[in-house]
VOSE-363368 format. One record per residue (C-alpha): residue number from 1; x, y, z. Coordinates in Angstrom, 2 decimals, m for minus. Layout:
<lumvos>
+-----+---------+---------+---------+
| num |       X |       Y |       Z |
+-----+---------+---------+---------+
| NUM |       X |       Y |       Z |
...
+-----+---------+---------+---------+
</lumvos>
This chain:
<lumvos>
+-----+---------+---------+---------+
| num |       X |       Y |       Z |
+-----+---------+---------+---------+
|   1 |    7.97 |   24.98 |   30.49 |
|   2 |    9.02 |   26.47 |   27.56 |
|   3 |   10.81 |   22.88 |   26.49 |
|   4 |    7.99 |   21.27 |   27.08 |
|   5 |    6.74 |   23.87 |   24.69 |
|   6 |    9.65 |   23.23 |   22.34 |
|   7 |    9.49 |   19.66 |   22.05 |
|   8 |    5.20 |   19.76 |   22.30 |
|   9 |    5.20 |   22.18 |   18.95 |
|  10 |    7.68 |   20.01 |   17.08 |
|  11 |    5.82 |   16.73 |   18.02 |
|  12 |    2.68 |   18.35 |   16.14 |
|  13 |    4.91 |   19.42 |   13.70 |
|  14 |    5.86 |   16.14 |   12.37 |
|  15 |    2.31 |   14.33 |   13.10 |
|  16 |    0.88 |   17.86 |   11.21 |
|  17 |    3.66 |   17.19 |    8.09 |
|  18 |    2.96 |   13.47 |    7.98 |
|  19 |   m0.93 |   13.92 |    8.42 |
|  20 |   m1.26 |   16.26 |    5.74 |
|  21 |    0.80 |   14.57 |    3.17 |
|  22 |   m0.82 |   11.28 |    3.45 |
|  23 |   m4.03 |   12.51 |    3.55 |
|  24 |   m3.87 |   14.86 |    0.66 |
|  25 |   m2.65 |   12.00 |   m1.13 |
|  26 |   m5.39 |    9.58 |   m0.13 |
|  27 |   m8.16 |   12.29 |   m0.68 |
|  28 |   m7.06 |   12.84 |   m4.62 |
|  29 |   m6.50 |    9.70 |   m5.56 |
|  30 |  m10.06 |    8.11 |   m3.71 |
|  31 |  m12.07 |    6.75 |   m6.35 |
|  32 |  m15.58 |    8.22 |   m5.52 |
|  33 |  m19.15 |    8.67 |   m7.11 |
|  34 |  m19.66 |   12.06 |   m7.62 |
|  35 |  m17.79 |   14.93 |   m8.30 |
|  36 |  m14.43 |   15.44 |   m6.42 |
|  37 |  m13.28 |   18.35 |   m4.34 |
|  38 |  m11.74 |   21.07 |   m6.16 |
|  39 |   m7.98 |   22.04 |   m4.81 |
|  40 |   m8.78 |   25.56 |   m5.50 |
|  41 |  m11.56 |   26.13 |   m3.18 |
|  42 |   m9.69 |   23.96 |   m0.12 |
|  43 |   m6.88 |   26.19 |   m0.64 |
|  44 |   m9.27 |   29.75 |   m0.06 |
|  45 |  m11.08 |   27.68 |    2.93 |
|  46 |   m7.77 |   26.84 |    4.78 |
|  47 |   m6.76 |   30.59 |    4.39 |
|  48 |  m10.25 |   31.22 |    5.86 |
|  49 |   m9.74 |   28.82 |    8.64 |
|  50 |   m6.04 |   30.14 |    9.47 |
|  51 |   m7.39 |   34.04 |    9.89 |
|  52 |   m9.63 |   32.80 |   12.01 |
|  53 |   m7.32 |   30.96 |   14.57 |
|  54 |   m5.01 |   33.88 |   14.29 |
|  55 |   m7.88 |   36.43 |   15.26 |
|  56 |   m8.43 |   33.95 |   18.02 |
|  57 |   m4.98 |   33.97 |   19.64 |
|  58 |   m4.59 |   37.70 |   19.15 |
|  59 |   m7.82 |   38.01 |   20.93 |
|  60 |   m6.01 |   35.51 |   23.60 |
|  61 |   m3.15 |   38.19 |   24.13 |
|  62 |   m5.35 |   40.84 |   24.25 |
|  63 |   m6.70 |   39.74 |   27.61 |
|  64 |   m9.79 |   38.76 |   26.16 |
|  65 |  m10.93 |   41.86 |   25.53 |
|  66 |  m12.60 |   42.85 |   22.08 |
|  67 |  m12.00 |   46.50 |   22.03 |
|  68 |   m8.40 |   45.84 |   22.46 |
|  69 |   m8.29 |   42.66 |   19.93 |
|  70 |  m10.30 |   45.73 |   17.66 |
|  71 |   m7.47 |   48.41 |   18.40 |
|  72 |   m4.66 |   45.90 |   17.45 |
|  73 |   m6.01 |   44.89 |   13.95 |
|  74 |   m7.09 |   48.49 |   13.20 |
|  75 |   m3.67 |   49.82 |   14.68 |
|  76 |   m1.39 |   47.28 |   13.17 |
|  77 |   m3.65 |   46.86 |    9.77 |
|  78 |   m5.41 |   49.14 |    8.75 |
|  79 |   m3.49 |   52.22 |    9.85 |
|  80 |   m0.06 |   50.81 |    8.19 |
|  81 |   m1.37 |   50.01 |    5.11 |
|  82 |    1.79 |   49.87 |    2.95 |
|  83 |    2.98 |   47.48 |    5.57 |
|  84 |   m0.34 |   45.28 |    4.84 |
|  85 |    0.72 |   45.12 |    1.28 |
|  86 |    4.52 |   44.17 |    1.49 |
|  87 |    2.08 |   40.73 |    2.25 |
|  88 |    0.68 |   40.35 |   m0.99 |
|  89 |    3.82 |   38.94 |   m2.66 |
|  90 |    4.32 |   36.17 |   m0.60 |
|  91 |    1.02 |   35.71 |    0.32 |
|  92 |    0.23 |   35.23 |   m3.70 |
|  93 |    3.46 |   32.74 |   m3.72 |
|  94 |    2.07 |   30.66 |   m0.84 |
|  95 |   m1.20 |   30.40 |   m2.65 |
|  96 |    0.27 |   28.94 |   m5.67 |
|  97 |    2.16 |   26.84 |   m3.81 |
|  98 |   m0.63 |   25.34 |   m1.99 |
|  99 |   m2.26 |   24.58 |   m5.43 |
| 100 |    0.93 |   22.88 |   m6.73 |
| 101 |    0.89 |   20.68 |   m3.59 |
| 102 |   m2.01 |   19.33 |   m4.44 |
| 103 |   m1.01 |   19.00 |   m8.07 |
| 104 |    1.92 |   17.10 |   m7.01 |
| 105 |    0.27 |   14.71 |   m4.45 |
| 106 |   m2.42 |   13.98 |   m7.29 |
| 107 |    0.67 |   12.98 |   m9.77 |
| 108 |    3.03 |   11.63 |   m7.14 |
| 109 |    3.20 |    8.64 |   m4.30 |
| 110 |    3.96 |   10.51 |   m0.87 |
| 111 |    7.35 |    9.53 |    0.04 |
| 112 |    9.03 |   10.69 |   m3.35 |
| 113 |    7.09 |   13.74 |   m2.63 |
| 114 |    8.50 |   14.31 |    0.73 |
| 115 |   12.25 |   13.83 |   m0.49 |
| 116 |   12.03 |   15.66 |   m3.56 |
| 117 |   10.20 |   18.40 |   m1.85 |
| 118 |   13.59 |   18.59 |    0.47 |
| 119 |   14.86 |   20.79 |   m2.28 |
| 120 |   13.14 |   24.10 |   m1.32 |
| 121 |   16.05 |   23.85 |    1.45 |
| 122 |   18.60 |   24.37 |   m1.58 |
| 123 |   16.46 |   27.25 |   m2.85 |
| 124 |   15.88 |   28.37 |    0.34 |
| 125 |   19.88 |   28.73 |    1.10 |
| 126 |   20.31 |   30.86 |   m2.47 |
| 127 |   17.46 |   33.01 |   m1.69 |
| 128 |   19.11 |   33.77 |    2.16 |
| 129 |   22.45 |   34.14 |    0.35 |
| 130 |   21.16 |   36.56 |   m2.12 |
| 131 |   18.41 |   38.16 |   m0.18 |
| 132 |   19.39 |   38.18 |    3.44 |
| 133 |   23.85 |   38.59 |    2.80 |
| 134 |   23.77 |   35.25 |    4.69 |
| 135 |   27.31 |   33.07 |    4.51 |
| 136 |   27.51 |   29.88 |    4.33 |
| 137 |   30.45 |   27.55 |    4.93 |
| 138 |   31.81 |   24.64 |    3.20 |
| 139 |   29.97 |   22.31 |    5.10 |
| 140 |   26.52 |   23.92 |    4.18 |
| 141 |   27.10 |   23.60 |    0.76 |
| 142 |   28.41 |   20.44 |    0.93 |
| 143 |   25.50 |   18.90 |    2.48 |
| 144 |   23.04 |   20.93 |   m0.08 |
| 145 |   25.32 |   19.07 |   m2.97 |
| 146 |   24.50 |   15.84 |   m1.10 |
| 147 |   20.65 |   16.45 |   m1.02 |
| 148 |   20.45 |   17.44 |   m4.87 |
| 149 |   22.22 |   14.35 |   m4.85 |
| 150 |   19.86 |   12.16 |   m2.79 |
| 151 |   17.09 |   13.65 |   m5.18 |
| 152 |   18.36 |   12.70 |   m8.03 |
| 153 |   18.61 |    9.10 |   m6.94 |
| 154 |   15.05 |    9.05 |   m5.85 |
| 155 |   13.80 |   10.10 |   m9.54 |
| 156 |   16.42 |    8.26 |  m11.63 |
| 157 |   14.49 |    5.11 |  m13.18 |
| 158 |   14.75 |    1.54 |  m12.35 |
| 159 |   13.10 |   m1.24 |  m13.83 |
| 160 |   10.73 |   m1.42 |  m10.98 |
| 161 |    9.26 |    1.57 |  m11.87 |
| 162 |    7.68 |    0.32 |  m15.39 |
| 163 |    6.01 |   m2.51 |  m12.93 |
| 164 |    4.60 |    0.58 |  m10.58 |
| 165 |    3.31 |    2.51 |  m13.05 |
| 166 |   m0.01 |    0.58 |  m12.23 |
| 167 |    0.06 |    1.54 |   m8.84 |
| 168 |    0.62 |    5.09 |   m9.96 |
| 169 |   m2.09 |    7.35 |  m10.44 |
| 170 |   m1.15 |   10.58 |  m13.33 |
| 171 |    1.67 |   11.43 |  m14.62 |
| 172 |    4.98 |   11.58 |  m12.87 |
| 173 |    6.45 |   14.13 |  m14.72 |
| 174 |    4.15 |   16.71 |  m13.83 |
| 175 |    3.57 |   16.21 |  m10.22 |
| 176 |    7.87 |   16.66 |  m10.40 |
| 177 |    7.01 |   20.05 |  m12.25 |
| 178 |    4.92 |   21.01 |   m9.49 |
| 179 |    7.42 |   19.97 |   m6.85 |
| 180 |    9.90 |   22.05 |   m8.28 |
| 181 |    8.44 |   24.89 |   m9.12 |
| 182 |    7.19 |   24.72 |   m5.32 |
| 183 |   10.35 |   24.40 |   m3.90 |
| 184 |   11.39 |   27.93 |   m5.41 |
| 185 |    8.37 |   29.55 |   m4.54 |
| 186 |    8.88 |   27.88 |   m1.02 |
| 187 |   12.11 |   29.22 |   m0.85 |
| 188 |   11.61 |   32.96 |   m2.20 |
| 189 |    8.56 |   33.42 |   m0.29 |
| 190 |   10.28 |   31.92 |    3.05 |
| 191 |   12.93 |   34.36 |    3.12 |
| 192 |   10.93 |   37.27 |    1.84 |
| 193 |    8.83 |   36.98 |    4.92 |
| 194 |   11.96 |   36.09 |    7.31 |
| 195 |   12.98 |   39.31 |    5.79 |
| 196 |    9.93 |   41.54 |    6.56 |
| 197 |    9.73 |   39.91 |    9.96 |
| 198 |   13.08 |   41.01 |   10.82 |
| 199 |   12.40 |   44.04 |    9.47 |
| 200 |    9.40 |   44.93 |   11.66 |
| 201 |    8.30 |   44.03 |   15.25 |
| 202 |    4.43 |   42.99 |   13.98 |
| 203 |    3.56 |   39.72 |   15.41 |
| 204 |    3.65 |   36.64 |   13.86 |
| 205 |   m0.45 |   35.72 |   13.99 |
| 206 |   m0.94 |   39.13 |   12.37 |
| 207 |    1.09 |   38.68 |    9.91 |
| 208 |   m0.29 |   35.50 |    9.04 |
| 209 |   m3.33 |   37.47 |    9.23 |
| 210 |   m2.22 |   39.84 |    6.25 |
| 211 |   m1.17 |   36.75 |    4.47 |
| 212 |   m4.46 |   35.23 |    4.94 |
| 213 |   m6.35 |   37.60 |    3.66 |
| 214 |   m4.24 |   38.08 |    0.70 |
| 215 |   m4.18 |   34.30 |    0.44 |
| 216 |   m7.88 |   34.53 |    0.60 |
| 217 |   m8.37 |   36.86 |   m2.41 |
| 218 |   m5.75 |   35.47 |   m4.87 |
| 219 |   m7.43 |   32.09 |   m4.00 |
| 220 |  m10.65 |   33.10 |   m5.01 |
| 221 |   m9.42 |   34.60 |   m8.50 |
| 222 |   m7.86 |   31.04 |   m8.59 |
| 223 |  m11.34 |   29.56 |   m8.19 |
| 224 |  m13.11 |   31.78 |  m10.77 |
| 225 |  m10.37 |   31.82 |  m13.33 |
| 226 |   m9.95 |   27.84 |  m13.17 |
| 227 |  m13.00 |   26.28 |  m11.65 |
| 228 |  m15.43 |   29.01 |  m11.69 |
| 229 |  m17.70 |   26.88 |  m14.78 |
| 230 |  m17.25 |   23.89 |  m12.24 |
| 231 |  m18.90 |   25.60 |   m9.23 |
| 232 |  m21.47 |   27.42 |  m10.77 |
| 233 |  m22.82 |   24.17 |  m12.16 |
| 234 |  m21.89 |   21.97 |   m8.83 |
| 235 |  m21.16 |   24.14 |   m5.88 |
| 236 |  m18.31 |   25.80 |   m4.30 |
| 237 |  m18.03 |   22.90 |   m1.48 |
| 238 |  m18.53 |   20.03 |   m4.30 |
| 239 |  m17.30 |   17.03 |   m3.55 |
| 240 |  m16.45 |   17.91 |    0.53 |
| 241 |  m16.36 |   15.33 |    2.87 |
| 242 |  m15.20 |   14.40 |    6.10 |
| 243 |  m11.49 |   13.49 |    4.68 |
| 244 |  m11.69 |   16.99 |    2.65 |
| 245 |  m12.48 |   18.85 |    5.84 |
| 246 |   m9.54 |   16.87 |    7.77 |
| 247 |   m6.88 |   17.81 |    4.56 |
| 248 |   m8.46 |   21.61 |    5.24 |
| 249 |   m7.89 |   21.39 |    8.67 |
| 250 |   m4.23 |   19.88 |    8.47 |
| 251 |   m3.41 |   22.86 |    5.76 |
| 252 |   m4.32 |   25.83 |    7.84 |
| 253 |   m2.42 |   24.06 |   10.96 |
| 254 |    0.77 |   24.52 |    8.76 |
| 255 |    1.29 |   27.96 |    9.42 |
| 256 |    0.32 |   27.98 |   13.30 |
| 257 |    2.88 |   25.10 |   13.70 |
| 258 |    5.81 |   26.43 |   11.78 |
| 259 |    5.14 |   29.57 |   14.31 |
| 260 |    5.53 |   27.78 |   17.13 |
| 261 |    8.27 |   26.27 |   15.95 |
| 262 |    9.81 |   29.16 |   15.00 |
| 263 |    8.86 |   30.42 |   18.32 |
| 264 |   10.18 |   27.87 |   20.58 |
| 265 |   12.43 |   25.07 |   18.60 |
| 266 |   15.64 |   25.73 |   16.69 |
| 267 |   16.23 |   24.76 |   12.61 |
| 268 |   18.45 |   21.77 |   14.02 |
| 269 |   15.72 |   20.09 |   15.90 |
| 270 |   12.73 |   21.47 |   12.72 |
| 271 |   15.04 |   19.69 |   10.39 |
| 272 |   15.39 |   16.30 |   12.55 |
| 273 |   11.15 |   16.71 |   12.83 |
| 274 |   11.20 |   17.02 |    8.83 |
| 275 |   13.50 |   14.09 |    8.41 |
| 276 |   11.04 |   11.85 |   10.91 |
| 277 |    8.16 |   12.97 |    8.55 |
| 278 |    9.57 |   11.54 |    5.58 |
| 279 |   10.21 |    8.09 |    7.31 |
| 280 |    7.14 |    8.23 |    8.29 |
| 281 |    5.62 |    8.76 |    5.01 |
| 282 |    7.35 |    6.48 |    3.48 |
| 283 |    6.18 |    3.68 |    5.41 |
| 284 |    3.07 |    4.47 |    5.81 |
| 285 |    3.16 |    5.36 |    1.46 |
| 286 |    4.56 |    1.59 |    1.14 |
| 287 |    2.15 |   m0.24 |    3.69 |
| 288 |   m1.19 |    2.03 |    3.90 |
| 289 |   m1.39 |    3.69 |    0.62 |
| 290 |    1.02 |    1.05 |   m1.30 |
| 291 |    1.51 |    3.52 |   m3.59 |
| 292 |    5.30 |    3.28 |   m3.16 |
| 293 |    7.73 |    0.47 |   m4.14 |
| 294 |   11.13 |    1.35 |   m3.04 |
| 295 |   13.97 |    0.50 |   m5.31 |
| 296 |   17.64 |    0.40 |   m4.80 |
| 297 |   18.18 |    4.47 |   m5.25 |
| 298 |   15.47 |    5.31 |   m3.35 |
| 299 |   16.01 |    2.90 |   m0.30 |
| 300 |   20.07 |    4.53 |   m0.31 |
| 301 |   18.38 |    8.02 |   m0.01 |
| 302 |   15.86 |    6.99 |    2.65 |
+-----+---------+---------+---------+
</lumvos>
């Protein structure tokens, strides 16, 4: 059973990774009558959409019972309040990061997303080192030197690239910005939550709870400080459709699935789902979207 469970979550977890990228990509790049979605308010209705499927499966292991779903969050929220806001940093990090994403899938085709995006497992492993006192051998570092490597080749220019530029919608340098300033935000916020997890015995759906609701408010200043002039005049769900809903959908899964796959797979079998992903992408980038033309460095790193 619980293979079946392992192999079940990491299947979603590649068709969730693949699914979201390509979409996003598809959904800000449409050309459309109208006004378009804003990023900032998907971002506060996936957080939305995630506290609700956690309340739901804490409800689940609660028997089904709403005065014991009602004694858990009470007990293990509001009682242990300074516990509740050791969430707010990385809860705040994941919402910018979510914003960048779509920033960088606005600027960038989706497979040099996906590889260059591979860095936040660099900053993850200086972040672990630093924060967590974890070692790691020559081996690890050697195959981090190879992916800084591989993701240099996919941005150095080729020729080809001046006949893309066409097919390419904003600018490339700043949807690389936004990648890399994701990837450390990815990576700090990662281990600072590995970090209070291991510190504590809450379980993950409330803690994605407290990072919801964190996520929810810090998206909302988002929406007033950037957009607010923009949905006053047109609406907060401006733009929605049914592929907005389905990138929504897709971005509140994240969390649920890396659970799981926290839960019941292993980092060797997450990072073989994350390498499918990108293969994935990128053919479906080159033959769906054909947003993509692979060059020499590119196809080496692939």
């Amino acid at each position: 059973m619980s293979a079946n469970l392992k192999y079940l979550s990491l299947g979603i977890l590649v068709f969730q990774t693949t699914s979201l990228v390509l979409t996003m990509r598809y959904s800000r790049t449409l050309k459309e009558e109208g006004p378009r979605y804003l990023s900032s308010t998907a971002v506060v209705v996936a957080e939305l959409l995630k506290i609700m499927a956690c309340i739901l499966l804490v409800y689940k292991e609660s028997k089904c019972s709403l005065r014991a779903l009602n004694r858990v969050l009470h007990d293990e929220i509001l009682n242990k309040p300074m516990e509740t806001l050791k969430l707010a940093i990385p809860s705040g990090i994941y919402t910018l990061q979510n914003n960048l994403l779509y920033v960088a899938l606005s600027n960038l085709d989706a497979a040099t997303y996906q590889v260059t995006y591979q860095l936040k497992i660099l900053t993850t492993a200086l972040f672990s080192v630093s924060m967590l006192s974890k070692k790691l051998g020559v081996y690890q570092w050697l195959s981090l030197v190879i992916l800084m490597t591989g993701v240099a080749f996919v941005q150095w220019p080729s020729d080809s690239q001046l006949d893309s530029k066409e097919l390419s919608a904003g600018s490339q340098f700043v949807g690389l910005m936004a990648v890399l300033t994701a990837c450390f935000s990815s990576g700090f916020a990662g281990v600072y939550f590995e970090k209070i997890l291991k510190e504590t015995k809450q379980s993950v759906w409330i803690r994605n709870i407290q990072l919801g609701f964190f996520g929810s408010i810090f998206g909302l200043m988002g929406v007033y400080i950037y957009d607010g002039e923009l949905v006053s005049k047109n609406g907060f769900f401006q733009g929605y459709n049914r592929l907005t809903w389905i990138v929504v959908v897709l971005q509140a899964l994240g969390g649920l699935v890396i659970a799981a796959v926290i839960k019941y797979a292993d980092n060797i079998l997450k990072g073989f789902a994350t390498s499918l992903s990108i293969i994935l992408s990128t053919l479906i980038s080159y033959f769906w979207l054909q947003d993509f033309v692979p060059t020499s460095h590119s196809g080496s790193c692939l």
